[in-house]
N, C-alpha and C positions, 0 to 999 in steps of 0.2 A: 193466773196460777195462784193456789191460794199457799200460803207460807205460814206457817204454825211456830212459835215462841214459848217456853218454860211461862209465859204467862198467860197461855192460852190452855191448859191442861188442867182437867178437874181429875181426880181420884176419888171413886169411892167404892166401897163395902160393907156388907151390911153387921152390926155389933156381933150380932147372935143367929143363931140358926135361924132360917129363914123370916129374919128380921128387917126394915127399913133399910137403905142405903144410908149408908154416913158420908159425909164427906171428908174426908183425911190430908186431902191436897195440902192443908197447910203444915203440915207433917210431914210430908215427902218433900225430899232434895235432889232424889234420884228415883229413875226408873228404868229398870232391865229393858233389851230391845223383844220388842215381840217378835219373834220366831212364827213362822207359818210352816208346815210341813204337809208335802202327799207324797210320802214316800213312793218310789218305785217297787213292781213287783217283777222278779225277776221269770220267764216264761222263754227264757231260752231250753228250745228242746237238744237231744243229741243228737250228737251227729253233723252239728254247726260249728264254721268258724267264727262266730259274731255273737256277742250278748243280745239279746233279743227283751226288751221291759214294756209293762203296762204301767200307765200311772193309778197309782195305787189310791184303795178305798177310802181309807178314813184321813181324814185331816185334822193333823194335832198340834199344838200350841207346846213349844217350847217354857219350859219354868222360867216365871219372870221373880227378878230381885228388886222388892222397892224398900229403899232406905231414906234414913232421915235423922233429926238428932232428937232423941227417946223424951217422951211427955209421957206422965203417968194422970193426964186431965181424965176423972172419973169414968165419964162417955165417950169420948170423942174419939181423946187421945192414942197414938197406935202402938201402947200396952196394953190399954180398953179392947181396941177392935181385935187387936193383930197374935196378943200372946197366946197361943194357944197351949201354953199352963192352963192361965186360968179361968179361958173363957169353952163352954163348952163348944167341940166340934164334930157332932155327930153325925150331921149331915152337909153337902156343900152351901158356903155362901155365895151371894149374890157379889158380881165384880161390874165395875165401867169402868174404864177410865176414858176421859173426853177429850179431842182436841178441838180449838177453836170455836165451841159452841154446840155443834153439831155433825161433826164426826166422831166415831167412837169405836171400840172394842167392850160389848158387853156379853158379862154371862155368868156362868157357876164355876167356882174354883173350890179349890183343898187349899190351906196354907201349910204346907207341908215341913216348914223351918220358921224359928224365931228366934234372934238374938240381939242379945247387949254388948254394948264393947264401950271400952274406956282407954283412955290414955291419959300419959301425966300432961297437966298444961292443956287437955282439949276439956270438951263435954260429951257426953254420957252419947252414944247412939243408937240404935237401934236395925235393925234390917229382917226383913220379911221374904220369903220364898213362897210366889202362889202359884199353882197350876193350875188353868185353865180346866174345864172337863164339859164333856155332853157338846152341845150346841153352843156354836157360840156366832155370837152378829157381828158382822163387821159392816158399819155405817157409812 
């Protein structure tokens, strides 16, 4: 049974529209749980006393939250990759993020949210919202 650890996990995304993958891992502290979804379709007819479901078409991925504490490093950094102020998002970027080597979740996302936060006494943070979209691999 393989066991995967916070230091088995690579992050990346690409800067720019369909750009290179970055790696960001060292910027993230956290990452949202991946959600899998097929939802049901409901096909119960009248005249029944029973819900009656098909397992449904398409299968969607839950909005993932990854945060960390805010670097404004020119490239890398996940102001660079992540702010979508100021970096253009016209079309989807490239996502992986890896466990252990060679397992993984890869594919195109939207980053749909980007924020700052501060407190007195801590450091600057930052947190990211991507959705998933189109095809995605699961490793």
């Amino acid at each position: 049974m393989a066991v995967y650890g916070s230091n088995s996990i690579k992050v990346e995304i690409d800067l720019a529209d369909g750009g290179a993958l970055t790696d960001i891992t060292a910027y993230v502290t956290k990452i949202g749980d991946i959600n899998v979804n097929k939802g049901l379709i409901d096909v119960t007819p009248f005249g029944t006393a029973s819900a009656a479901f098909l397992q449904g078409v398409f299968k969607t991925y839950d909005p993932i939250e990854i945060s960390g504490f805010f670097d404004d490093t020119a490239s890398t950094g996940p102001d660079a990759i992540l702010n979508i102020g100021k970096v253009t998002h016209a079309v989807t970027r490239s996502f992986k993020l890896t466990y252990g080597g060679t397992k993984y979740t890869s594919g195109e996302c939207w980053i749909t949210a980007y924020k700052r936060g501060d407190e007195v006494g801590g450091y600057v943070t930052y947190s990211a919202t991507v959705q998933l979209t189109g095809t995605i691999t699961e490793n």
